[in-house]
C-alpha positions as CSV (number, residue, x, y, z in Angstrom):
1,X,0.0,0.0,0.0
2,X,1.3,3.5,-0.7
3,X,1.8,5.8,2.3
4,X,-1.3,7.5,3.8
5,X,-1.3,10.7,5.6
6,X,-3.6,12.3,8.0
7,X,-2.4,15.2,10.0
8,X,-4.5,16.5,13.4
9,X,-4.2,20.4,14.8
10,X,-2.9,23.1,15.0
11,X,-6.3,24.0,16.9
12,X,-7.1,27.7,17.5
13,X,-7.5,28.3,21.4
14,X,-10.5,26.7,23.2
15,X,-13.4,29.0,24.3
16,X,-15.9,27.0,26.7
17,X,-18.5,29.3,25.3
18,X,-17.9,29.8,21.4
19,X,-20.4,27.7,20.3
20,X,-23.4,28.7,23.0
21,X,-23.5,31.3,25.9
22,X,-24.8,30.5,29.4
23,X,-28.1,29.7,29.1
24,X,-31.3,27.6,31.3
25,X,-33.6,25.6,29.2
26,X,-36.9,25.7,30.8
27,X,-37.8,22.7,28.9
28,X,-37.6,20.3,26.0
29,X,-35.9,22.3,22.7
30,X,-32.8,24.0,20.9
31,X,-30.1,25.1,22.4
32,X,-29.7,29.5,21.6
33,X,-26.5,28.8,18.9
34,X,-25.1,32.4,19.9
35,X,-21.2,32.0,20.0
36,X,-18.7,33.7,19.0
37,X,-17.9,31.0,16.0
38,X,-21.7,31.2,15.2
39,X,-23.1,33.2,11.9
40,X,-26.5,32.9,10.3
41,X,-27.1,29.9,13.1
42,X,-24.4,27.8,12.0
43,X,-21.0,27.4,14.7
44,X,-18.0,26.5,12.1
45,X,-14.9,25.6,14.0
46,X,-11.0,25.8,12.6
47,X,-10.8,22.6,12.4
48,X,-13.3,19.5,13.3
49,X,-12.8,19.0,16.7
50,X,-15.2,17.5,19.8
51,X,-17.7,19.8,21.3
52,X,-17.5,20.7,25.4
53,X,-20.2,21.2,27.5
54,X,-19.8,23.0,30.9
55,X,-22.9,22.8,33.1
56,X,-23.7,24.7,36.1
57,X,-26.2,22.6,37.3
58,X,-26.2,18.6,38.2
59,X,-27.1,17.7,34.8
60,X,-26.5,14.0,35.1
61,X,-29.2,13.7,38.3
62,X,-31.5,15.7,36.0
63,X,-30.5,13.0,33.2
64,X,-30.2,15.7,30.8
65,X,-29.3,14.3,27.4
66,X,-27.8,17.2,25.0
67,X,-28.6,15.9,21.0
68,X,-25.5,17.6,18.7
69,X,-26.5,17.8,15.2
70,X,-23.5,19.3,12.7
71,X,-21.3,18.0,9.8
72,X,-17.7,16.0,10.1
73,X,-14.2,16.4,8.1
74,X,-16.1,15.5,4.8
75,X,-19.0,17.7,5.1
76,X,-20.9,14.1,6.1
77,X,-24.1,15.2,8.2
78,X,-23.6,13.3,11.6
79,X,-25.2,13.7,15.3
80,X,-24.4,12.4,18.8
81,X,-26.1,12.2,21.9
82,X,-24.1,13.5,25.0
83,X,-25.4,13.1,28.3
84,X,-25.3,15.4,31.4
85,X,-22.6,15.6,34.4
86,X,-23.0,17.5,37.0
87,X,-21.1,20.8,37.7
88,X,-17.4,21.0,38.2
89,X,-17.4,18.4,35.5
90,X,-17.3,18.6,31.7
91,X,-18.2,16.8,29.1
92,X,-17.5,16.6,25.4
93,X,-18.7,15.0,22.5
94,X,-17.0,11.6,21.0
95,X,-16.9,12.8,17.3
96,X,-15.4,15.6,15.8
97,X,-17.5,18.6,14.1
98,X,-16.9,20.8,11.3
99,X,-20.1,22.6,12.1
100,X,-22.6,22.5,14.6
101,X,-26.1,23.1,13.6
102,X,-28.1,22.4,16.0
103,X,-28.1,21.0,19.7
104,X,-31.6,20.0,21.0
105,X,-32.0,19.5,24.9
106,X,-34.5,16.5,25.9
107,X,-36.0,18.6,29.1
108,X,-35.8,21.6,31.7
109,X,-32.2,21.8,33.1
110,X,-30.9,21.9,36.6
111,X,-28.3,25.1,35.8
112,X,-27.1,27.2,33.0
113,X,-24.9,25.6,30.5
114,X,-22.2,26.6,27.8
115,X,-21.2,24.9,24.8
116,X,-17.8,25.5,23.2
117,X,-14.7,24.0,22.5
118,X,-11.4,22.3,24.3
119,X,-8.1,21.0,22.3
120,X,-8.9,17.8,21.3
121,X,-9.5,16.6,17.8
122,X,-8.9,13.6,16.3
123,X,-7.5,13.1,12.1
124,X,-9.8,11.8,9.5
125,X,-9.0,7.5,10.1
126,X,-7.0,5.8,7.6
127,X,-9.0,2.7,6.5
128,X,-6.7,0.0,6.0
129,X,-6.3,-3.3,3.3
130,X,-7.9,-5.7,4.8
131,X,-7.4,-7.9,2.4
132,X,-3.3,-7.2,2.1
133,X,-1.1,-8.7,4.9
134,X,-1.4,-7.3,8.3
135,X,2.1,-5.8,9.1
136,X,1.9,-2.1,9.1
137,X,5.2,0.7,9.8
138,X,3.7,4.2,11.7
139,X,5.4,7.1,11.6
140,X,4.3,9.9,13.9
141,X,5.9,13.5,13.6
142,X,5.7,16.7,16.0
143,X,5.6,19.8,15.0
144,X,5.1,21.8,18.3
145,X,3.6,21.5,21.6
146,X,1.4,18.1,21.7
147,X,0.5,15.1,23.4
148,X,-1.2,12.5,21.2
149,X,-2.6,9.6,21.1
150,X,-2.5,6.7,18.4
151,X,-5.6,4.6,18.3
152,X,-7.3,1.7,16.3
153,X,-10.5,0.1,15.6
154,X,-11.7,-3.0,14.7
155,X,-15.4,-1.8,14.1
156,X,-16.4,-0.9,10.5
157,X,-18.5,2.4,10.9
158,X,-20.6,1.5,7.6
159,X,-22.0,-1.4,9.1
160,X,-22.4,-0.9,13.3
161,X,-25.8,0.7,14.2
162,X,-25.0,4.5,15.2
163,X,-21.8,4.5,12.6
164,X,-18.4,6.8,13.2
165,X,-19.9,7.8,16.8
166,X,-20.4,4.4,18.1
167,X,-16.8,3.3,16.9
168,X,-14.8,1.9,19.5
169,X,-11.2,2.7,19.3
170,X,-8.3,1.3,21.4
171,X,-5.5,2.6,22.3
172,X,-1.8,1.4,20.3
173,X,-0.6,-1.4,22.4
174,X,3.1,0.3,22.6
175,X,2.1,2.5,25.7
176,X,5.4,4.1,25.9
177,X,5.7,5.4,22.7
178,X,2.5,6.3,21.2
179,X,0.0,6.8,23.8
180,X,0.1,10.1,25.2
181,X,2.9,11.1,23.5
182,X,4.8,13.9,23.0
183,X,7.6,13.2,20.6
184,X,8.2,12.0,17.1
185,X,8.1,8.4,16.9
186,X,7.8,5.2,14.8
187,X,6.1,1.9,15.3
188,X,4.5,-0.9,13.7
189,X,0.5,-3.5,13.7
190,X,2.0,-6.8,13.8
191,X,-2.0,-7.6,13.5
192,X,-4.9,-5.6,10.7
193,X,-6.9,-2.8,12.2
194,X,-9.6,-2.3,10.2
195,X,-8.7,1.3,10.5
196,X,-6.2,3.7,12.7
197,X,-5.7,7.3,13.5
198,X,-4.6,10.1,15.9
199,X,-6.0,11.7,18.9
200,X,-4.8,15.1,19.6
201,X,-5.2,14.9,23.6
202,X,-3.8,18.5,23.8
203,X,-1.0,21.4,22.5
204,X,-1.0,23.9,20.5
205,X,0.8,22.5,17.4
206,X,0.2,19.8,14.8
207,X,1.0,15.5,14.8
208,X,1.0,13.8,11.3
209,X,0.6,10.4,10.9
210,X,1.7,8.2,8.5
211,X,0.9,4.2,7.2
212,X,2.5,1.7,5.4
213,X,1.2,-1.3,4.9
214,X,2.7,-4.7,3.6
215,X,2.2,-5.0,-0.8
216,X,-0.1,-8.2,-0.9
């Protein structure tokens, strides 16, 4: 297989409120999209990235369930469900958004709550030759300030019921190298994902990664 890039970051600084100001849903609706990354209705980020949501109130007692409607990296129309925590804690969405749309609240909250963004992101996943052999060279590069993650999946998002946002990934099994990393570094599957990519856990600069997988 020829080489196959994805690169993750650099993200612009994380607002907690960019997306949605403070508000108190008295009920079952939209969320007011009223950021500072918000025109015509629409929130467009930098880059796709996840979505953070800081209560006030004790959300998860309330079992407030926060619907995110928006697009991905391909301009793929995709949603998640994210449900409540309770105030210090935050929470933020699995996937990674482009745009946000819309986020619809199932009832009254307990407290106020914003809606912004933090630093992670994760790359576009490589999807890899599942019918070529399985051993497969990684190269990750720095450029900056980051710690990353590199992660795999088994789980085909074209046929599992919920698709990219019900994907579970796993972390890379060399935890010393590429698993909240910091450095440029190499490494190898010895076994087939079905596909692979990066998590940008945090930093302000950029990680590429790259694939090679064994000719058939």
């Amino acid at each position: 297989m020829l080489p196959r890039t994805v690169t993750v970051g650099p993200l612009t600084s994380a607002v907690a409120n960019n997306i949605a100001l403070s508000q108190t849903p008295s009920g079952a609706g939209n969320l007011t999209l009223n950021g500072s990354l918000v025109s015509g209705g629409v929130a467009t980020l930098d880059k796709p990235r996840r979505v953070l949501f800081t209560p006030a109130g004790a959300e998860a007692t309330n079992t407030t369930v926060w619907t995110v409607y928006g697009t991905d990296w391909n301009g793929n129309a995709i949603s998640e469900a994210v449900s409540g925590v309770n105030n210090p804690s935050t929470v933020y969405t699995v996937y990674d958004y482009k745009t946000v749309t819309r986020i619809a609240v199932n009832k009254a909250q307990a407290g106020a709550v914003t809606v912004g963004t933090n630093g992670v992101a994760s790359s576009r996943p490589i999807f890899l030759d599942t019918f070529a052999p399985a051993p497969t060279a990684i190269q990750v590069t720095v450029s900056g300030t980051v710690n990353y993650t590199v992660r795999q999946s088994l789980d085909d998002p074209n046929t599992i019921s919920g698709g990219y946002t019900s994907v579970t990934w796993v972390n890379h099994p060399d935890t010393a190298d590429l698993v909240s990393a910091t450095a440029t570094a190499q490494g190898n599957y010895a076994y087939l994902p079905f596909m692979c990519g990066i998590l940008l856990n945090s930093g302000t600069g950029s990680v590429t990664m790259t694939v090679i997988q064994a000719d058939a």
